[in-house]
C-alpha positions as CSV (number, residue, x, y, z in Angstrom):
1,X,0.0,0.0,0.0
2,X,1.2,3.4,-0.9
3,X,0.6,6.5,1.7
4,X,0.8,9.6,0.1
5,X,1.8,12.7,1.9
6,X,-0.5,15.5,1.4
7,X,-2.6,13.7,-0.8
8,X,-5.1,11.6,1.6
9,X,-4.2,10.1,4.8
10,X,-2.7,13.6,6.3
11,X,-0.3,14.3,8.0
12,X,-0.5,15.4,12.0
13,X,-0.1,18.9,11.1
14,X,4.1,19.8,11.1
15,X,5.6,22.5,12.0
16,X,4.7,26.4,10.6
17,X,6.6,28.0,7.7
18,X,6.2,32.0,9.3
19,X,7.1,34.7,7.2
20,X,9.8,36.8,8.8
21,X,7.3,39.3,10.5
22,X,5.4,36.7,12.4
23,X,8.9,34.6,13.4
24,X,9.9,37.7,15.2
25,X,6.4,38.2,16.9
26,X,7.2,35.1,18.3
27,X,10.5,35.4,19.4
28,X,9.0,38.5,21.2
29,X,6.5,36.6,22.8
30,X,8.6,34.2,24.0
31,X,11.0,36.5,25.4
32,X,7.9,38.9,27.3
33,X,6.7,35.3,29.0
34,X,10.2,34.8,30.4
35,X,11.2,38.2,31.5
36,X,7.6,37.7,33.2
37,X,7.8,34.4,34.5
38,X,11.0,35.2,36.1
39,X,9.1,38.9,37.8
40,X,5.5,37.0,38.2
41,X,3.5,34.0,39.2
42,X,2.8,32.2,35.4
43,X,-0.8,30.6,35.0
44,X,-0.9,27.6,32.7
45,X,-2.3,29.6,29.9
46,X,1.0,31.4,29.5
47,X,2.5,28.0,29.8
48,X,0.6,26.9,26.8
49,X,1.4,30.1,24.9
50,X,5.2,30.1,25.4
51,X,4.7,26.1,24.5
52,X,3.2,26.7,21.4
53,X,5.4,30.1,20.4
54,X,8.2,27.6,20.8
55,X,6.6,24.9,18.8
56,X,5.7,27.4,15.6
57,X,10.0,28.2,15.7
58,X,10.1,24.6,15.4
59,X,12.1,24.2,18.6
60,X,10.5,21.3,20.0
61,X,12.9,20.5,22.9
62,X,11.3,24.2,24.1
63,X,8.0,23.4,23.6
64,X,7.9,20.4,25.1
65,X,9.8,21.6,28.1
66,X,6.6,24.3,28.4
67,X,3.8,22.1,27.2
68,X,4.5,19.7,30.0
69,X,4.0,21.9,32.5
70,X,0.7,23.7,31.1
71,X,-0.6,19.8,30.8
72,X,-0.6,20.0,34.7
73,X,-3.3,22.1,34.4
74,X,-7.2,21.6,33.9
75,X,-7.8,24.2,31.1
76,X,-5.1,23.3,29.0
77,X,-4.6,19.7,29.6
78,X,-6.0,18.5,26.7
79,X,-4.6,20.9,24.2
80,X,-1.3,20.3,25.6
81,X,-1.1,16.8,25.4
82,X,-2.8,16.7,21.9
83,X,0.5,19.0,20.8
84,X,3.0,17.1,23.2
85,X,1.9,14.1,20.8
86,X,2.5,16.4,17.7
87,X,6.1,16.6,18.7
88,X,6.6,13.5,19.4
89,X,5.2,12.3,16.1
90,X,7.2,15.2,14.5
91,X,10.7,13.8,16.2
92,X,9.8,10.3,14.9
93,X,8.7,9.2,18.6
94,X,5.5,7.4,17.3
95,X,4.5,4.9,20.5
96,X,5.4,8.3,22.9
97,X,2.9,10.1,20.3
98,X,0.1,7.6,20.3
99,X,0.1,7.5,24.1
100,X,-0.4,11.1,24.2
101,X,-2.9,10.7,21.4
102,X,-4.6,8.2,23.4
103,X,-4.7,10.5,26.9
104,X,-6.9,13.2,25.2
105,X,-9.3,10.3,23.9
106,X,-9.6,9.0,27.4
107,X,-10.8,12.7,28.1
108,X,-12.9,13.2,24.9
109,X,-13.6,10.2,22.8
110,X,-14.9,12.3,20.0
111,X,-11.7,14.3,19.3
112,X,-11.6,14.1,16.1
113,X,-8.2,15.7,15.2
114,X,-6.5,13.4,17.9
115,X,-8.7,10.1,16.3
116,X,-7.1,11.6,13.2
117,X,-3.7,11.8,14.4
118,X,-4.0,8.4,16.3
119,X,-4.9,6.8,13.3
120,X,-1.8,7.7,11.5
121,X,0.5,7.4,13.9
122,X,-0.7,3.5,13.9
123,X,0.1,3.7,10.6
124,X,3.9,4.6,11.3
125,X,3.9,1.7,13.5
126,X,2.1,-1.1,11.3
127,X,-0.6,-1.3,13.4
128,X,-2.9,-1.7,10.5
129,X,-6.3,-2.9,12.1
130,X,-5.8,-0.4,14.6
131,X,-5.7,2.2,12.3
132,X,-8.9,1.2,10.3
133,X,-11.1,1.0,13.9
134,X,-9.5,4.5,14.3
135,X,-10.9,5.6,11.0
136,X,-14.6,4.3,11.5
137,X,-14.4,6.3,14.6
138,X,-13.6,9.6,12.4
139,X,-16.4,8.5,9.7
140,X,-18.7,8.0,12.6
141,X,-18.5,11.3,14.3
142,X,-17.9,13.2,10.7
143,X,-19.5,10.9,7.7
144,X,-19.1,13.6,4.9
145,X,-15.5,13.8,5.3
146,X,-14.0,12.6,2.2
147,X,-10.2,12.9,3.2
148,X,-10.8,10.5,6.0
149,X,-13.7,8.1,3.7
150,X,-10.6,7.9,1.5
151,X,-8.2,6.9,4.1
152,X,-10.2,4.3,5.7
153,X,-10.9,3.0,2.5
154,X,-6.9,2.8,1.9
155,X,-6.6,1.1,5.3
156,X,-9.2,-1.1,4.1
157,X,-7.0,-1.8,1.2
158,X,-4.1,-2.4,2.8
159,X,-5.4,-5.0,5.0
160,X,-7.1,-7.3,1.9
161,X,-10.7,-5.8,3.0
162,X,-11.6,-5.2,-0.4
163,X,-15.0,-5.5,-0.4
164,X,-15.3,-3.0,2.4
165,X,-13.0,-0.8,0.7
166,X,-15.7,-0.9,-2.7
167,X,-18.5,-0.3,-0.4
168,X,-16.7,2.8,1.5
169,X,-15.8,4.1,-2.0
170,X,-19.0,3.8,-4.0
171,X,-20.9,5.2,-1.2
172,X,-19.4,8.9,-2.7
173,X,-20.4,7.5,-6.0
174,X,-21.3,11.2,-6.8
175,X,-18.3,12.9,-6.1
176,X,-16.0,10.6,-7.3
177,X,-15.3,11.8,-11.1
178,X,-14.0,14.9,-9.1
179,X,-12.0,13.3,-6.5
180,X,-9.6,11.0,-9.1
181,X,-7.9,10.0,-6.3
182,X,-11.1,8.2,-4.6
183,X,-11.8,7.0,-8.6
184,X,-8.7,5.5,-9.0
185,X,-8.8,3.5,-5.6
186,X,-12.2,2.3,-6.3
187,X,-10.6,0.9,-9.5
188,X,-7.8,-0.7,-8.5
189,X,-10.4,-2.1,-5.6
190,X,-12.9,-3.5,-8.0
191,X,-9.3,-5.3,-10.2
192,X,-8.4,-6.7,-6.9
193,X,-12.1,-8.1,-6.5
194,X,-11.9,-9.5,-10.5
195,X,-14.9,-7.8,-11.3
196,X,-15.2,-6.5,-14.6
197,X,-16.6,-2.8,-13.7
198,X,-13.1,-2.0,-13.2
199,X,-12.3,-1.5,-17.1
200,X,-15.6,1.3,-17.0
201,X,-14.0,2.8,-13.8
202,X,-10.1,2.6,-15.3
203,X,-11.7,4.4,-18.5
204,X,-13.5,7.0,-16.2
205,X,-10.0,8.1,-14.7
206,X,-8.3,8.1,-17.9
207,X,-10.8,10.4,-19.8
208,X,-9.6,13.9,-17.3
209,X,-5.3,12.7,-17.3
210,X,-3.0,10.4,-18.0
211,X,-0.3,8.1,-16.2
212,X,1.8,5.0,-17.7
213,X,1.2,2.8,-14.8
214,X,-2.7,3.2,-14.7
215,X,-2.6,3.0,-18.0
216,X,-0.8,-0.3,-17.8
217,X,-3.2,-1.4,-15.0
218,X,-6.1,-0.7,-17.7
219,X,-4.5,-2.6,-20.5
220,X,-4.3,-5.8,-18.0
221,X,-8.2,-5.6,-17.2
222,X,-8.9,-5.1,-21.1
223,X,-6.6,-8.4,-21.4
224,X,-8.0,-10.6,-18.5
225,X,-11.2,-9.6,-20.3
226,X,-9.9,-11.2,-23.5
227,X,-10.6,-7.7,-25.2
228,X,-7.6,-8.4,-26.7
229,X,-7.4,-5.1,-29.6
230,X,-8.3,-2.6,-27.1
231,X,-5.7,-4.1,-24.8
232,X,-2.7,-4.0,-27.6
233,X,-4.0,-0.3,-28.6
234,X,-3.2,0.5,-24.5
235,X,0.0,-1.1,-24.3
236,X,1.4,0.7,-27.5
237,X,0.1,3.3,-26.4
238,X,1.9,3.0,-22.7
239,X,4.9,2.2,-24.8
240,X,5.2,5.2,-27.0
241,X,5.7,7.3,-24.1
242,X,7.6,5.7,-21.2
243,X,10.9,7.1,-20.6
244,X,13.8,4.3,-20.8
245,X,14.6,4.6,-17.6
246,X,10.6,3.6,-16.4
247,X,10.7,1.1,-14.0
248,X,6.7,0.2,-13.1
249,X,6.0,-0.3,-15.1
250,X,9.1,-1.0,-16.9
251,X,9.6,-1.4,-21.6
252,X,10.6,-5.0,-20.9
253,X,7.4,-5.6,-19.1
254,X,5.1,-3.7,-21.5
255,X,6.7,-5.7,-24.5
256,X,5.9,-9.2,-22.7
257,X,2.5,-8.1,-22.0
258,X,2.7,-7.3,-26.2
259,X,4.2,-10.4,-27.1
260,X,1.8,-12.6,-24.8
261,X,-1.8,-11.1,-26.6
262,X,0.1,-11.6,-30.0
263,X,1.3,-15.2,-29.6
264,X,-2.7,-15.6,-28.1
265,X,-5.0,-13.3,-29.9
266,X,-2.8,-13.7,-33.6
267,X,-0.6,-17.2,-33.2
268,X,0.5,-17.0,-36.8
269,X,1.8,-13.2,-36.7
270,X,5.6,-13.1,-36.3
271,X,5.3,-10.0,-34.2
272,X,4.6,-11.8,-31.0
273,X,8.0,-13.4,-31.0
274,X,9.8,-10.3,-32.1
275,X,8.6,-8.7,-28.9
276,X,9.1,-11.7,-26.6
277,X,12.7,-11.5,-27.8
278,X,13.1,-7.9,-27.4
279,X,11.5,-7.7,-23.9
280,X,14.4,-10.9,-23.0
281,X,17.0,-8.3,-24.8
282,X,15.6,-5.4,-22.6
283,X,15.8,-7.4,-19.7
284,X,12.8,-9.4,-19.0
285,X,13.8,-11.7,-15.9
286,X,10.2,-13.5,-14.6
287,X,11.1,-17.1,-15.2
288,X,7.7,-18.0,-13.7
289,X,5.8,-16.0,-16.5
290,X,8.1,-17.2,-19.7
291,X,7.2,-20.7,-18.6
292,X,3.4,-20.1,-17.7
293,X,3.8,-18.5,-21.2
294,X,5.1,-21.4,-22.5
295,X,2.6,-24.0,-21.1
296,X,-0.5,-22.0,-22.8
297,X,-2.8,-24.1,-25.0
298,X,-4.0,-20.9,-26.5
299,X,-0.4,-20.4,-28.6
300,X,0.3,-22.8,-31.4
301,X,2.2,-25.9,-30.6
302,X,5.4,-23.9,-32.6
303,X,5.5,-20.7,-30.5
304,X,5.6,-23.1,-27.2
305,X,8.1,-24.9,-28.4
306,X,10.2,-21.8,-29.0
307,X,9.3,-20.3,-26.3
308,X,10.6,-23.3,-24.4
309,X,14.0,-22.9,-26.8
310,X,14.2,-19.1,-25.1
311,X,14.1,-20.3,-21.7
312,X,16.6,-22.8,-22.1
313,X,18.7,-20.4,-24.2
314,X,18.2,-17.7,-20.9
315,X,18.7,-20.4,-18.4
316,X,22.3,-21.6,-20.0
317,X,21.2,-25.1,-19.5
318,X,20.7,-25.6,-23.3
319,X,21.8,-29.9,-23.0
320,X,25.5,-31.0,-24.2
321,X,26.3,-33.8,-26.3
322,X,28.0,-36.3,-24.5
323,X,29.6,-39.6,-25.5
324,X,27.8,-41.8,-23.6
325,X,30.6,-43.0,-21.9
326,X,30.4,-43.3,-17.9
327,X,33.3,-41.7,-15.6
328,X,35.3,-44.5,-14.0
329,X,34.8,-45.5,-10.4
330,X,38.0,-43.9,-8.7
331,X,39.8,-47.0,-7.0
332,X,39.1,-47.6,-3.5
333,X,42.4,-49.6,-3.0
334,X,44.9,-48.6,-0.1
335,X,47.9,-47.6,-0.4
């Protein structure tokens, strides 16, 4: 599974960018709250604010130092453990975060920005299933939310929950031509599922942009559907325009995928071979396919057997002549 930053399961929010004006304001505040504290008795709410001054500088040893001692406090407790977690997450300290993340949900159960942080800092540690209880939670309290619908559904992904994940998705059905990234999920949900709506949804994505690897994806439906021209017009046309350099998918690949509906769909066309040999020249290495290849009915009894003449030729095992002779038994008489 692939978690992308800024795109849909978020971030806990990271430290502030300031322009120059505000940076100073808060070097200024921090330096009025410490010429106080050391004149003046200090409430928790200047705690918090020197905290937080600190943590916009992106000076988290600071900030935590402060935020710890406004979390003794009533009236700030929550806010400062919910941004003790934030550093924490921030300096890679993801077990420290979720217990912090964890104490405000013991206090408010429907916090949904520490739910939300919770839920992703499961994610940092693998805790997958946690993560997707975490998510329900969000939905629950907030059900229009696409950015977390989308990143429950991804957690539902990630752990094999497919049909969930179609169910999540297609419950936004009306929304999702503008939110590709929600089309393309449900897509690659509905391929993992084998069902054959996929190709319509693939299309769907494919009509506002482009990509080589969905592209790819697409041509592989159209294929396992056995709609085998529209599939070789979507590999060319992934082929035309991936770099050399392209590795998923990568030419080699793309030319097996060629060669394969060629030596199927057209057994007699010489092209299919051509391609299967340039794919091997480019650097085609999945044994395990050239040989399911190879064991296909579909391809004439010809192509199988040179297919089988590749694999051996790849392999270097290609067999030896020998003279038929046996080696001699090496003496077992002592000395």
């Amino acid at each position: 599974m692939k978690l992308r930053p800024g795109g849909r399961i978020r971030r806990v929010p990271s430290c502030i960018f300031l322009p120059c004006r505000a940076l100073f304001f808060c070097w200024i505040v921090v330096l009025c709250f410490q010429i106080s504290c050391r004149s003046f008795g200090v409430s928790a709410e200047e705690y918090y604010s020197i905290g937080m001054a600190y943590f916009e500088l992106g000076k988290y040893a600071e900030a935590e130092l402060w935020l710890s001692r406004a979390e003794a406090a009533d009236k700030t407790k929550i806010a400062s453990e919910y941004n003790l977690g934030r550093i924490a997450f921030e300096t890679g300290r993801y077990e420290e975060a979720a217990r912090h993340f964890e104490k405000v949900l013991a206090r408010d159960g429907s916090n949904v920005m520490a739910l939300r942080a919770l839920a992703y800092t499961r994610i940092k540690t693998g805790e997958i299933d946690k993560a997707e209880a975490l998510y329900a939670r969000v939905l629950a309290l907030v059900p229009d939310s696409l950015d977390d619908g989308y990143n429950h559904a991804l957690v539902l992904v990630a752990m094999e929950k497919y049909e969930e994940a179609e169910k999540l998705l297609s419950s936004n059905s009306l929304i999702l031509d503008e939110n590709r990234d929600m089309l393309l999920l449900l897509a690659r949900t509905q391929r993992a599922l084998g069902k054959v709506e996929a190709a319509d949804t693939y299309d769907r994505w494919l009509k506002e942009g482009d990509d080589a690897l969905v592209r790819y994806e697409y041509a592989k439906i159209l294929e396992e559907a056995e709609l085998y021209a529209k599939a070789l017009e979507e590999y060319q046309a992934v082929l035309v325009n991936l770099p050399g350099d392209s590795v998923n998918p990568a030419k080699a690949d793309v030319r097996f995928e060629l060669a394969r509906i060629f030596l199927i769909a057209d057994t007699e066309n010489p092209q299919g071979m051509a391609e299967l040999r340039t794919a091997l020249e480019e650097g085609f290495e999945d044994r395990e396919a050239l040989e399911a290849l190879a064991a296909d009915e579909r391809i004439s009894e010809a192509g199988r057997e040179e297919i089988q003449e590749l694999i051996r030729d790849r392999a270097g095992n290609t067999p030896e002549e020998t003279s038929g002779d046996t080696p001699e038994d090496v003496s077992e008489d002592t000395p």
